[in-house]
DOMAR-968384 format. One line per field, with one value per residue: residue number from 1; residue in three letters; x, y, z of N, C-alpha, C in turn. Coordinates in pm, 1 decimal. Each point is the difference from the previous one (the first is absolute). Layout:
BEGIN
num NUM|... .
residuo ala|... .
nxx X|... .
nyy Y|... .
nzz Z|... .
caxx X|... .
cayy Y|... .
cazz Z|... .
cxx X|... .
cyy Y|... .
czz Z|... .
//
This chain:
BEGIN
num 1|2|3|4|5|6|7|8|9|10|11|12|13|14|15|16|17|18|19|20|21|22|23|24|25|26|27|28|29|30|31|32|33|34|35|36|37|38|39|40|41|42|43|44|45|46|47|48|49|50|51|52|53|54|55|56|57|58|59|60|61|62|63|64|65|66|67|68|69|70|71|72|73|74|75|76|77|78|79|80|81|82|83|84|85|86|87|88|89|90|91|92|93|94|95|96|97|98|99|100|101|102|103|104|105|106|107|108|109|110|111|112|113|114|115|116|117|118|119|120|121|122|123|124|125|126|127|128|129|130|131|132|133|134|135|136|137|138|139|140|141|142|143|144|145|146|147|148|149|150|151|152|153|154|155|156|157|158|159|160|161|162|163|164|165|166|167|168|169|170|171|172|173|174|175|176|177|178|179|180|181|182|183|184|185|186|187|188|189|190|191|192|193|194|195|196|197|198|199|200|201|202|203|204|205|206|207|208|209|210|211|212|213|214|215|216|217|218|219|220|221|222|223|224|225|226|227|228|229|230|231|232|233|234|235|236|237|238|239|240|241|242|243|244|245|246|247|248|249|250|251|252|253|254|255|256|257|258|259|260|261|262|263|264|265|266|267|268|269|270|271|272|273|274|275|276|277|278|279|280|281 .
residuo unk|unk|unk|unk|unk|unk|unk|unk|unk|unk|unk|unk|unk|unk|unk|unk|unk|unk|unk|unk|unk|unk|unk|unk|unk|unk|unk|unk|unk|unk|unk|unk|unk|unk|unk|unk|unk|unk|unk|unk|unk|unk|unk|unk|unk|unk|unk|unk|unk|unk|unk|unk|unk|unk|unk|unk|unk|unk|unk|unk|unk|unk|unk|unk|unk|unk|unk|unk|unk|unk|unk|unk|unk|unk|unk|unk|unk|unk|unk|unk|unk|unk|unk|unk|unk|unk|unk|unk|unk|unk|unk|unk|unk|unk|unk|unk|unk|unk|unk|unk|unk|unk|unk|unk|unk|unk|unk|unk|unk|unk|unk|unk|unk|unk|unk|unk|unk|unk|unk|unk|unk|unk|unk|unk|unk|unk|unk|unk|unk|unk|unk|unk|unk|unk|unk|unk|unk|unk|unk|unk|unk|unk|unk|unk|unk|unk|unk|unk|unk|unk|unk|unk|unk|unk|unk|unk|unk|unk|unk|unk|unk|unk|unk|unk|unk|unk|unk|unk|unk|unk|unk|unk|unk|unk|unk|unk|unk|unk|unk|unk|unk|unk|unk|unk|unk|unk|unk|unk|unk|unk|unk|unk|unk|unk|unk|unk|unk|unk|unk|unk|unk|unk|unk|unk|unk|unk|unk|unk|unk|unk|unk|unk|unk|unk|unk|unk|unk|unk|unk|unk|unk|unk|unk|unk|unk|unk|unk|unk|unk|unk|unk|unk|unk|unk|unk|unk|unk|unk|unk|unk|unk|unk|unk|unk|unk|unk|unk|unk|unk|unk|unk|unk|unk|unk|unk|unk|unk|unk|unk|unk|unk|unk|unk|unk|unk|unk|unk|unk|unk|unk|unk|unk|unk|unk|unk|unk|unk|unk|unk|unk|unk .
nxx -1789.5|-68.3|109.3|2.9|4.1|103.0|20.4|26.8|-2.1|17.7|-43.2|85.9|-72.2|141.6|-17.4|-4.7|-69.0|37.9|-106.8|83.9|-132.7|104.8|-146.6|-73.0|-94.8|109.6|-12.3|77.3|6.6|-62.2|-30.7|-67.3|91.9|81.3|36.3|44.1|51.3|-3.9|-10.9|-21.6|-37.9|-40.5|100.9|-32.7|131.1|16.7|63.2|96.1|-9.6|138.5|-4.1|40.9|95.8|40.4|-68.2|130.8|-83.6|53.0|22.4|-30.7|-1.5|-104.9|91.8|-76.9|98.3|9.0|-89.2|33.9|-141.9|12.0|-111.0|29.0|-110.6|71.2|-81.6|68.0|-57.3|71.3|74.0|160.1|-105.3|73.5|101.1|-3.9|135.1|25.9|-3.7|-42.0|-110.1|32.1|21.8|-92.6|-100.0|112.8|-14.9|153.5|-0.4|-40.5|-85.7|-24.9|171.2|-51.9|44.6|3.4|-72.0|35.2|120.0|-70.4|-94.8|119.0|40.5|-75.6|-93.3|113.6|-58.7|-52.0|-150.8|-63.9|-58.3|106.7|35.6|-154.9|25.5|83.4|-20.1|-119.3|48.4|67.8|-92.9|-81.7|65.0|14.8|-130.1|24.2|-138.7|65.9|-75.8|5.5|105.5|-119.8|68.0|-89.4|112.7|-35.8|122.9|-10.4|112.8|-21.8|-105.0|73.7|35.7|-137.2|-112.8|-28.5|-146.9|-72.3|-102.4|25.2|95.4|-48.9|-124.8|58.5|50.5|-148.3|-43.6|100.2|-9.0|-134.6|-25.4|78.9|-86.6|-35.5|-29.4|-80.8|6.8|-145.1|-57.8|-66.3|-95.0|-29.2|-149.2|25.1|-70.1|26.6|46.0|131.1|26.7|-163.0|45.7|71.7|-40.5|103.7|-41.1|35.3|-19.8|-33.5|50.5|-128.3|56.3|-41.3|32.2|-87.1|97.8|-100.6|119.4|-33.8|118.8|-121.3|-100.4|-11.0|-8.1|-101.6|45.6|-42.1|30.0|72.1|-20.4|5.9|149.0|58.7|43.1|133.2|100.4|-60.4|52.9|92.4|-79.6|28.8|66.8|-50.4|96.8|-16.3|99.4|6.1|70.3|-9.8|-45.7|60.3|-67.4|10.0|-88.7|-60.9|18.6|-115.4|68.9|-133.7|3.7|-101.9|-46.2|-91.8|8.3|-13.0|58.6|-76.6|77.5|-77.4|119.6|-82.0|55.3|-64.8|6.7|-60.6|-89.7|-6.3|10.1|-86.5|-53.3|42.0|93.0|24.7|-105.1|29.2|33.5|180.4|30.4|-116.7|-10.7|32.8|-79.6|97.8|-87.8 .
nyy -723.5|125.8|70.2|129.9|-21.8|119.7|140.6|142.5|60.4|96.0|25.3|64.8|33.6|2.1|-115.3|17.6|-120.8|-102.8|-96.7|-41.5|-119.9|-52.2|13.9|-122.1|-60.3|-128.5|-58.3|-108.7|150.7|-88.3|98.0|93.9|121.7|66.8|84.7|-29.8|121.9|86.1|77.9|88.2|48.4|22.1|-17.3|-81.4|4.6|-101.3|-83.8|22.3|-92.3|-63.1|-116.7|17.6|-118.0|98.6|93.5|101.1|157.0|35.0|147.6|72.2|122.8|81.9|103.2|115.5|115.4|-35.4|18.8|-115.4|-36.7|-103.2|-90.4|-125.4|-42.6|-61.8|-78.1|-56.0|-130.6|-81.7|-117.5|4.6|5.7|-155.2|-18.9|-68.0|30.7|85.2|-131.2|110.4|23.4|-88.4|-58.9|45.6|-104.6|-96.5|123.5|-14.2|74.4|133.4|11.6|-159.2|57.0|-57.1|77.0|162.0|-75.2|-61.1|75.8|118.9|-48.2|-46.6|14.3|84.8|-2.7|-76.5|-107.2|152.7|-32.7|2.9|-27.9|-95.1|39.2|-19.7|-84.9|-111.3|2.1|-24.1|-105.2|-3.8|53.2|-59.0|-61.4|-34.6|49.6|126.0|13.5|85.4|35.5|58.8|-142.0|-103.4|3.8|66.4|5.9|21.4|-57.0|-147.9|57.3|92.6|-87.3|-71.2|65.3|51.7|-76.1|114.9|52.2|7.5|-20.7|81.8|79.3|32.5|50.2|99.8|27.1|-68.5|74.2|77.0|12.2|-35.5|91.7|43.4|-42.5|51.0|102.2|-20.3|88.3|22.6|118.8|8.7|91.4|30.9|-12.9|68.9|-43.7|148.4|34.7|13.0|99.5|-3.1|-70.9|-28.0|-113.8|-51.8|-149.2|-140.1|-70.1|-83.2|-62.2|-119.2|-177.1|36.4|52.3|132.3|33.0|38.7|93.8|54.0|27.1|77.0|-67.2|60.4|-94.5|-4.5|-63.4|-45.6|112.0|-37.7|118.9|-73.6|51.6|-54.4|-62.2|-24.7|-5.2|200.9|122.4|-54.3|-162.7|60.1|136.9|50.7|24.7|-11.0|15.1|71.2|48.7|-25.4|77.3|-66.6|84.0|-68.4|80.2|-86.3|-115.3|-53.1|-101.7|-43.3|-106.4|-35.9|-29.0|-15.6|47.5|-93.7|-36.3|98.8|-9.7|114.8|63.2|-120.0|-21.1|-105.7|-90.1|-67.9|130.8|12.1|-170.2|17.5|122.7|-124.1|89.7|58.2|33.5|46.7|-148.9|67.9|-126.2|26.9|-75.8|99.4|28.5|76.1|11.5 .
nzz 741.3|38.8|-103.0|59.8|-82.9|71.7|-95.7|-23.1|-103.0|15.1|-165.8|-21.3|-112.7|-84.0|-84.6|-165.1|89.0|-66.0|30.0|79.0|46.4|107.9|45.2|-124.0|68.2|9.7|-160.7|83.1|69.3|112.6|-104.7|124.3|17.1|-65.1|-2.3|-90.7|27.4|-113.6|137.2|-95.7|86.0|-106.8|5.9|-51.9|35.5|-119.9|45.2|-21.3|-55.0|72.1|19.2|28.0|-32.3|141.7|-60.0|0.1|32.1|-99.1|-8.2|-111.4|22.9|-101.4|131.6|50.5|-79.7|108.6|107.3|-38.7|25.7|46.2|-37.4|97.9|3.1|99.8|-2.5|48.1|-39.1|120.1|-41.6|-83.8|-133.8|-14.7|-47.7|-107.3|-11.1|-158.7|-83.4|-118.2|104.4|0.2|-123.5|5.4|46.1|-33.7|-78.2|-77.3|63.4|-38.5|105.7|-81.4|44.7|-57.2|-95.1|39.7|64.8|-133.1|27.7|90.4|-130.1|-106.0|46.2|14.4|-151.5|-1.2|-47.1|-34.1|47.6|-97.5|96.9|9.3|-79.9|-5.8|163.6|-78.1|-162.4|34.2|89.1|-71.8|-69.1|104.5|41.4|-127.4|-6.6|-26.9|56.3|-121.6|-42.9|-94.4|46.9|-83.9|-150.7|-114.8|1.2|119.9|6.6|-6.3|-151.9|-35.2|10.7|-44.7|-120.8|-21.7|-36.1|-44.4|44.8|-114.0|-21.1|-92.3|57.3|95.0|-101.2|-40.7|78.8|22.1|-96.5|12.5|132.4|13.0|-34.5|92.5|54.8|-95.1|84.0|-101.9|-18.7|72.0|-64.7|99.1|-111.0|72.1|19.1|80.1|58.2|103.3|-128.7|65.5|-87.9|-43.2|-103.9|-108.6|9.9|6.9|-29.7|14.5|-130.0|88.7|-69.3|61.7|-38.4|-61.7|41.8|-24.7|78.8|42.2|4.9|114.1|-69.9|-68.3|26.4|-74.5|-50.9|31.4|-46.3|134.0|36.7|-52.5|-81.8|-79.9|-89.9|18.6|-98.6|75.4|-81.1|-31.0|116.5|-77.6|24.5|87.8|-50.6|103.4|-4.3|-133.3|-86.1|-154.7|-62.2|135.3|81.2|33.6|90.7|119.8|-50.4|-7.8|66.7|-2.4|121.7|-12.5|84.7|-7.8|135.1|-35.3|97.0|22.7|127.4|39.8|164.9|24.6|114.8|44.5|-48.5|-129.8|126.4|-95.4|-10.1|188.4|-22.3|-63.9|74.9|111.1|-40.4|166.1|-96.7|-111.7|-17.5|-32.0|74.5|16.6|-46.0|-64.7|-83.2|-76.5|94.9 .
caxx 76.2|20.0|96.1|9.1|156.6|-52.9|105.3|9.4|166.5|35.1|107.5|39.1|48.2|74.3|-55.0|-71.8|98.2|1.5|-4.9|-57.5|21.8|-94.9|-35.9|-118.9|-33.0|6.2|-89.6|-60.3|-57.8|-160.2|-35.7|-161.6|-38.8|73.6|52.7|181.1|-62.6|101.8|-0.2|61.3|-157.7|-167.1|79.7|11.4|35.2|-16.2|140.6|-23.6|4.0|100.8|36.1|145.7|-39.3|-50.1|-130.5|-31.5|-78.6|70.0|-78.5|70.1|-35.8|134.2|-47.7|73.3|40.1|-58.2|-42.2|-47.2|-17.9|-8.4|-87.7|-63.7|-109.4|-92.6|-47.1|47.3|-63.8|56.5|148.5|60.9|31.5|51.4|46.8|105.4|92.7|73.9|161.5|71.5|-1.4|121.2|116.5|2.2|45.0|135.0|96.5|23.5|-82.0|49.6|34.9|14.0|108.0|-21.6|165.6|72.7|-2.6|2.3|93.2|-31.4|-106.5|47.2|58.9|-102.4|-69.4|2.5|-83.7|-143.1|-80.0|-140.5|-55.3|74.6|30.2|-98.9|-14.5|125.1|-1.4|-73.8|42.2|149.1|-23.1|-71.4|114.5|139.9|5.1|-71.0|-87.0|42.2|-93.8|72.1|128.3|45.1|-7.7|-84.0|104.4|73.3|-60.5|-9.5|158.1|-47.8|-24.6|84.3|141.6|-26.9|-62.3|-148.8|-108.3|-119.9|-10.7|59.8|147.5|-14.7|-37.9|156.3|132.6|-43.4|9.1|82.9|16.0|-75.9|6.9|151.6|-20.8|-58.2|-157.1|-75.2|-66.3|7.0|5.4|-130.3|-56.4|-134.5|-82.7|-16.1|-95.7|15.8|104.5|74.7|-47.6|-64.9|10.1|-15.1|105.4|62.3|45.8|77.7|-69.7|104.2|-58.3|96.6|-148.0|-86.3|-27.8|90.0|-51.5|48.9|88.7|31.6|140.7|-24.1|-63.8|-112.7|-161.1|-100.2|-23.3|-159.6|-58.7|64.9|-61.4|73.5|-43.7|79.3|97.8|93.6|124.7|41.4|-90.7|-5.4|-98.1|-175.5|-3.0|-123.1|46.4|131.3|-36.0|20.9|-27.2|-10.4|23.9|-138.2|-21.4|-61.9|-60.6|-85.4|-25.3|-91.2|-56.4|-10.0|-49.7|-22.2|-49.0|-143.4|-110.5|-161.3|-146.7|96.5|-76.8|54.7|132.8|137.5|74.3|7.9|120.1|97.8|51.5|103.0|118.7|53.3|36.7|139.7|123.5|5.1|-70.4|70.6|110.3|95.3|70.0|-108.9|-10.8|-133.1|-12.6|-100.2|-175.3 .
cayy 115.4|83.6|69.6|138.0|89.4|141.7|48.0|108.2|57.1|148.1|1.0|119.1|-30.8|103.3|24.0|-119.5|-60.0|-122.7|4.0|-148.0|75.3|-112.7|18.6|-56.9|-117.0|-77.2|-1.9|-79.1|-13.5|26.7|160.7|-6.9|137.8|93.9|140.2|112.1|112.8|69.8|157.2|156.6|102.1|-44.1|-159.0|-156.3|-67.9|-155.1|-55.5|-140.8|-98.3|-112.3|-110.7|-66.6|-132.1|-3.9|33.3|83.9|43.3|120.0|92.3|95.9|78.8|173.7|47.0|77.4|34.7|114.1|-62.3|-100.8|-76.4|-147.3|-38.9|-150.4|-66.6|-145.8|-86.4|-152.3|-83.5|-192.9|-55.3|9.4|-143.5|8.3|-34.8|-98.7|34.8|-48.2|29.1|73.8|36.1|-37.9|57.7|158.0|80.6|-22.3|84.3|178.6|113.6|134.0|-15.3|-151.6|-36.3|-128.5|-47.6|76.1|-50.5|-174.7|-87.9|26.1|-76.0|-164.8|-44.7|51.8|-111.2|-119.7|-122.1|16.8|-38.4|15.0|87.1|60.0|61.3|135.0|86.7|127.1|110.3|113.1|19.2|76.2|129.7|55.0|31.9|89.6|96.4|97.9|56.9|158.7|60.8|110.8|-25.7|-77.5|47.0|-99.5|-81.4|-168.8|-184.1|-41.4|-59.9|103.4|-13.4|-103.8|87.9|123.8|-53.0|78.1|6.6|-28.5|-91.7|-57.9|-96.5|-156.6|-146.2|-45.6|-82.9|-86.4|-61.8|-27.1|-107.8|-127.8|-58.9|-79.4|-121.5|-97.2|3.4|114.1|139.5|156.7|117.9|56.0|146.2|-19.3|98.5|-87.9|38.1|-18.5|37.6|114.2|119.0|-33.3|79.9|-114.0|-95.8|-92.2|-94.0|-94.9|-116.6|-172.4|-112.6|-89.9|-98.5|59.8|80.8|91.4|45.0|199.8|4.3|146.1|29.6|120.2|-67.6|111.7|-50.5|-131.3|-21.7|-58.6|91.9|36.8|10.9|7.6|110.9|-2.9|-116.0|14.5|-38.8|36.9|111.4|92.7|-32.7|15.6|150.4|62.7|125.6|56.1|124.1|8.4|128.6|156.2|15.8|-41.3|-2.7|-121.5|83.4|-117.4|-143.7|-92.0|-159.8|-89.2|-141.8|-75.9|-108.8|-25.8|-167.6|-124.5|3.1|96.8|-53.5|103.3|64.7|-99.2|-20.4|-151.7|-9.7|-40.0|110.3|107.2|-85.5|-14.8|136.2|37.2|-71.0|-88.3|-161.1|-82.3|-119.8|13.5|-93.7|-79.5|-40.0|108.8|9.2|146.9|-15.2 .
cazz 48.8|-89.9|31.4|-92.4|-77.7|-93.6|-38.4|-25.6|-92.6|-37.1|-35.5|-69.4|-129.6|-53.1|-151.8|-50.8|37.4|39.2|207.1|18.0|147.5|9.8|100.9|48.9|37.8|-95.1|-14.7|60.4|122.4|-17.5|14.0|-18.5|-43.9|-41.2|-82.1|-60.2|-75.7|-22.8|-22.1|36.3|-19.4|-70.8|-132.2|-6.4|-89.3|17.6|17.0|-86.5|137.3|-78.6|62.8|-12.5|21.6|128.3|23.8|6.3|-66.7|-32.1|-75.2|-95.6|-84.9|18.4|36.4|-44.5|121.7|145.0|87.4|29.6|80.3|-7.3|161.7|-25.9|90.1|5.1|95.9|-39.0|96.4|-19.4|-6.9|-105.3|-87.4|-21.9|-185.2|11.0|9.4|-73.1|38.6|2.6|106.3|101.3|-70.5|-47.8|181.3|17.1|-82.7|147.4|-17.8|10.9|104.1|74.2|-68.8|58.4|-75.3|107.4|112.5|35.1|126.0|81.1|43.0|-42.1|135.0|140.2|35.0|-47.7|-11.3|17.2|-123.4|23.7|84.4|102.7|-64.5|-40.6|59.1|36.7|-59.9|74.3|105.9|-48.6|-73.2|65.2|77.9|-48.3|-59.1|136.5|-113.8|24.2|-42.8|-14.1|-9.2|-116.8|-104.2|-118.3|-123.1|87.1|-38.0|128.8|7.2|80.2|171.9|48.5|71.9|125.9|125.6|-16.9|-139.4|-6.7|-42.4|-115.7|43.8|45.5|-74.8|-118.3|71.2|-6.2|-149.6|-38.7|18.4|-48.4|-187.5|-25.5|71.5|-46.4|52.4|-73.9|105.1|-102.5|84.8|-3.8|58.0|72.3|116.2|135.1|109.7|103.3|15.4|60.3|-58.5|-60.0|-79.3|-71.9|64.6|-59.7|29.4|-58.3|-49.6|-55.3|-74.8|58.6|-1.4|-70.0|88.1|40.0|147.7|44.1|76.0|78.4|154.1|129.7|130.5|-4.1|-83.9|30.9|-121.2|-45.9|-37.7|-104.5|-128.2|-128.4|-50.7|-129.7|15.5|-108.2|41.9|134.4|-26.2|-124.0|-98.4|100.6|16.4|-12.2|-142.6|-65.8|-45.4|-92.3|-36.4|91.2|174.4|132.4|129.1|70.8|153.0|131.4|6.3|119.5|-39.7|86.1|34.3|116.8|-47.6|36.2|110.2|-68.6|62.1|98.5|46.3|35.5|-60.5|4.6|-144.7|47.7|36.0|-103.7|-87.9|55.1|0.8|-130.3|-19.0|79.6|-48.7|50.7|46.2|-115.1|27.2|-80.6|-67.3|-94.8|-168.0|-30.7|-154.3|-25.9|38.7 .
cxx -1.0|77.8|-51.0|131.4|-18.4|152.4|-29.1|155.3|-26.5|139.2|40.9|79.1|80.9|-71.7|-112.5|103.4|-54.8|-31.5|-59.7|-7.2|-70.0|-21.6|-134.4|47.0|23.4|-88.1|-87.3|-25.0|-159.4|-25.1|-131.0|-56.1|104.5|-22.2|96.2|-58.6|153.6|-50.4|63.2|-41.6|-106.0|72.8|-53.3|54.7|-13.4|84.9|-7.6|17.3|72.7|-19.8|108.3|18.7|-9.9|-112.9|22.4|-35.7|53.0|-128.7|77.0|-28.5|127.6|-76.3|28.7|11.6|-70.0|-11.1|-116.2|-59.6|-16.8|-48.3|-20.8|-4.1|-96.4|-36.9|58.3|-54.5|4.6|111.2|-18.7|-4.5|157.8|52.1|132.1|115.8|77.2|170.5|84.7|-9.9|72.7|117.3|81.0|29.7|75.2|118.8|9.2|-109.6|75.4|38.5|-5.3|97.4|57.6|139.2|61.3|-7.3|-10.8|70.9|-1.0|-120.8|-3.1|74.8|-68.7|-116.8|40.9|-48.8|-141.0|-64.7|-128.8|-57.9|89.3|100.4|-44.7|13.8|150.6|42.1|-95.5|49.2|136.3|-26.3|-63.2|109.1|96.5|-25.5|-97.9|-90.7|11.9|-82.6|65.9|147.9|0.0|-41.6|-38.0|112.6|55.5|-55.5|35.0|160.0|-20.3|-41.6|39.0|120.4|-33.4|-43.4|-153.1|-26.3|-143.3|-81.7|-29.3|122.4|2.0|-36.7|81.7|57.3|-59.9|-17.8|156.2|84.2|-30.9|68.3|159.1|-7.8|-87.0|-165.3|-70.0|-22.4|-38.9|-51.0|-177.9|19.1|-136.2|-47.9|66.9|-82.5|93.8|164.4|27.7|107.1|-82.5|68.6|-17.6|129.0|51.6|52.6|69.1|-74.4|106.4|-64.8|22.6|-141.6|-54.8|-89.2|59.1|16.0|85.4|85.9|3.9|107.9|18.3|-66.5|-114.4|-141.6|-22.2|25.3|-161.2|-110.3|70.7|-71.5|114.4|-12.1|101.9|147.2|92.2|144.7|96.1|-63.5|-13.5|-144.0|-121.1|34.9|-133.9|-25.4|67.4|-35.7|107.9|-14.9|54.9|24.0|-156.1|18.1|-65.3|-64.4|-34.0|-53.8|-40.4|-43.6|-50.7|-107.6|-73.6|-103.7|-141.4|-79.1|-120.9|-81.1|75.4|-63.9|-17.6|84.5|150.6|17.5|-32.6|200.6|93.5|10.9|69.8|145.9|46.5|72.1|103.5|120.3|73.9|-93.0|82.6|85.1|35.2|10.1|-125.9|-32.0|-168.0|-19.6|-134.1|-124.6|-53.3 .
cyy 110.1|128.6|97.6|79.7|129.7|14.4|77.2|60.0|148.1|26.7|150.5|-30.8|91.3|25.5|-126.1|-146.0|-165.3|-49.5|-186.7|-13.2|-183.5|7.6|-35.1|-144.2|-73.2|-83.8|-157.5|25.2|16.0|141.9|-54.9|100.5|88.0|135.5|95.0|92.6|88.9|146.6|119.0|82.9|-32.4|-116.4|-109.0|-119.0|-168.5|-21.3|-172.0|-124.8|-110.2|-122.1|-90.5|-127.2|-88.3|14.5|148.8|75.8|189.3|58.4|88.1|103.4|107.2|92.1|159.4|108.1|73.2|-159.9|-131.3|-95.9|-108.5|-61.5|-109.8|-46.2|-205.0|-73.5|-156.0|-88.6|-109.7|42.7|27.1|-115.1|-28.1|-52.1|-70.4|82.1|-121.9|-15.0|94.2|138.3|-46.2|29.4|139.7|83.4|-86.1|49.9|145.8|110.8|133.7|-16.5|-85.1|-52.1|-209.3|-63.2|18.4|-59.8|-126.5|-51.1|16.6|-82.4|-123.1|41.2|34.2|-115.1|-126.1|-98.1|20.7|20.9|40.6|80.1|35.3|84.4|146.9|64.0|34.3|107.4|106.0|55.9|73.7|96.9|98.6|29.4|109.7|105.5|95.1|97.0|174.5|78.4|107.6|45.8|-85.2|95.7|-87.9|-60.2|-102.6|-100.9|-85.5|-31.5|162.6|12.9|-104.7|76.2|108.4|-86.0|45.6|11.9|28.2|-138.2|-78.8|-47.0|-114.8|-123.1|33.6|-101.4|-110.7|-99.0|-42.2|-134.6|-86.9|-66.7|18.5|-144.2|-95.9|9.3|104.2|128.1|134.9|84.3|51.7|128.9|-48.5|149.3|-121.0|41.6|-31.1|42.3|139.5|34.0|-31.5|30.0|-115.3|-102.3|-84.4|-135.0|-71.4|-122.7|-121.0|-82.0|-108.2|-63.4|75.8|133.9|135.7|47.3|134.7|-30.3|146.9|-4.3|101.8|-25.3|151.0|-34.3|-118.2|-109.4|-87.7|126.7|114.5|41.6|12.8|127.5|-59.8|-115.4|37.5|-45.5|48.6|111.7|91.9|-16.6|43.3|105.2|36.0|121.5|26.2|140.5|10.0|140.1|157.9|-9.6|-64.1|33.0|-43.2|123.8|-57.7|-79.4|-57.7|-93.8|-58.7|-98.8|-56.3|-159.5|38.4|-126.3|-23.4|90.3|125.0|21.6|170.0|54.1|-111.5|-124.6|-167.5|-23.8|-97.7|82.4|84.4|-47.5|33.1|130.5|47.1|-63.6|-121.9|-130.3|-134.7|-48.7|32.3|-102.2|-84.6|16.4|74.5|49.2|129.5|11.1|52.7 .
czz -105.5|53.6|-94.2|-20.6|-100.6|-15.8|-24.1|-32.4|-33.8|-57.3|-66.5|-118.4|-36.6|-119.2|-2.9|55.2|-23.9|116.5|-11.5|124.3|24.6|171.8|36.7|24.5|-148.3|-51.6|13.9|148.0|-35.3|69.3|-35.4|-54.2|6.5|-41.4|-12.2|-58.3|-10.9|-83.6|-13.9|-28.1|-35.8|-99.6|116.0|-90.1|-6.4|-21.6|-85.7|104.7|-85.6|87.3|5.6|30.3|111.1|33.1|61.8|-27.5|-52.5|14.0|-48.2|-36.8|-16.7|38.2|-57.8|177.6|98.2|71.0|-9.9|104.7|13.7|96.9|-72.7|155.1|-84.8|99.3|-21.2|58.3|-35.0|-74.9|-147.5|-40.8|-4.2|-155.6|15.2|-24.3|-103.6|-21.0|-25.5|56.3|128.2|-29.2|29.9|184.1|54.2|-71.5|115.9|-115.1|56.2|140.3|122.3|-78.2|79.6|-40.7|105.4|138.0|18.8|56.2|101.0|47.7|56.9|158.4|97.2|7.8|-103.8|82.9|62.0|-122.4|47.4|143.4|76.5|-100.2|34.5|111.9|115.6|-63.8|67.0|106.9|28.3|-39.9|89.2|136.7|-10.4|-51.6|56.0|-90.1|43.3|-65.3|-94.9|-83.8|-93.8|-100.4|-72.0|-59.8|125.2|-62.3|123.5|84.9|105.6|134.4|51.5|104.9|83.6|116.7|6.0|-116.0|62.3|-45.3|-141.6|11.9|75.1|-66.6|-105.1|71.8|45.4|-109.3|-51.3|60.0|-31.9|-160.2|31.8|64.4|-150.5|-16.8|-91.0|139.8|-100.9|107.9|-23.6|124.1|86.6|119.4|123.8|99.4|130.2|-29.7|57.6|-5.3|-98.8|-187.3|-128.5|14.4|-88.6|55.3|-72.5|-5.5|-17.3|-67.3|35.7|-15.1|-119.6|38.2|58.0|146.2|63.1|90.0|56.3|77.4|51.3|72.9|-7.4|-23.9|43.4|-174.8|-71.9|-75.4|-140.6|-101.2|-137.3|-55.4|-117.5|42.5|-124.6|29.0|150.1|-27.9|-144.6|-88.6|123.9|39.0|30.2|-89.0|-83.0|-96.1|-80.0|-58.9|30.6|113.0|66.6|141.1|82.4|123.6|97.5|-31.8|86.7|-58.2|125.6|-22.5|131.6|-38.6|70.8|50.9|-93.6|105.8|132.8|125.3|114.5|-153.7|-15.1|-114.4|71.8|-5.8|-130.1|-107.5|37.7|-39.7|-151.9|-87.1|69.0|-13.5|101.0|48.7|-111.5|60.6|-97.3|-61.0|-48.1|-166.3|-10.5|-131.3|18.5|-1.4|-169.6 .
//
């Protein structure tokens, strides 16, 4: 299965500015071919490149001021090696975090799901989150956490997998937070899910029911959204002019104009069994 994933960022610089930007393909997805480029005018600038102990992938540079462009384009093809998951990587995604306050909602947890475990665990937590909570486009702010959309009810979907994560790790259950391309998402843009740890093993959780999750591309893993910012910035003023993201998946074999029917399945959110045990393609 091969999936093409682009991005494009227009940015307006105030000054000389600090810019981290994580928005390629992580660096155990199998990328067959890539290119990030970062322009302004006749500049080309190189960005430094960090890895982080997820395997996500920074880039860095400084920019200076006016108008910045940012274009990354890859081709991905077959499944995400996977890596063992150390203990103090577990450790670490059963601790509350900025905005997976797991302190803050353990009694709420401890009584909604007591004496669940393991899968059935995974997927009443999904299943609760995805119920209760109504996807608003617009109406969540970057500082909600999931004690946040607990009490509104909406979000986007970084909130949702807050309030997914948080739960979990008040249950006991390692959970972290991955940025990913989704193919077939709507409103196409960059997505956010929820990772459980369970068996040895990590598995995607969508309680927005927006993404196919067999078709998932990694962009970055972290406690919650503060460590997989697609942007940060340091320094000065940054302006976000326009932003295009998108994803799809590409047939083996094409038959006409009509898509082979287990890639049409795999690019469609409602073809995904919610409650099936699935691990980031």
């Amino acid at each position: 299965m091969q999936r093409l994933v682009t991005a494009e960022l227009d940015l307006e610089l105030g000054a000389s500015i600090d810019l981290i930007l994580q928005i390629t393909a992580a660096q155990q997805v199998p990328v067959v071919s890539e290119e990030l480029t970062f322009t302004q005018g006749d500049r080309v600038y190189t960005p430094t490149e960090i890895v982080d102990q997820s395997g996500s992938r920074l880039h860095r540079l400084t920019g200076e001021s006016g108008l910045l462009h940012v274009r990354y384009e890859a081709a991905v093809e077959g499944q995400t090696s996977t890596s063992r998951t150390s203990d103090l990587e577990a450790i670490t995604y059963l601790r509350p975090s900025r905005y997976c306050q797991s302190d803050e909602v353990f009694q709420q947890a401890r009584r909604q799901f007591k004496g669940l475990h393991g899968y059935e665990l995974i997927a009443a937590v999904s299943e609760f989150v995805a119920s209760s909570t109504t996807y608003t486009p617009g109406l969540s702010h970057g500082t909600d956490s999931a004690v946040t959309t607990l009490m509104t009810g909406q979000g986007v979907c970084r909130d949702y997998a807050h309030v997914v994560i948080a739960l979990l790790r008040a249950m006991d259950m390692p959970a972290r937070y991955a940025a990913c391309f989704a193919p077939g998402l709507r409103p196409m843009d960059f997505h956010a899910v929820a990772e459980a740890y369970f068996d040895g093993a990590w598995y995607v959780i969508d309680a927005t029911r927006l993404s196919n999750r067999r078709s998932l591309v990694r962009i970055a893993t972290g406690r919650d959204a503060a460590d997989c910012a697609f942007l940060s910035y340091h320094g000065g003023y940054v302006g976000l002019t326009r932003m295009r993201v998108d994803a799809i998946v590409v047939p083996d074999d094409v038959a006409g104009d009509d898509l082979a029917p287990d890639l049409a399945d795999v690019s469609d959110p409602s073809a995904d069994d919610f409650l099936e045990l699935v691990q980031l393609a």
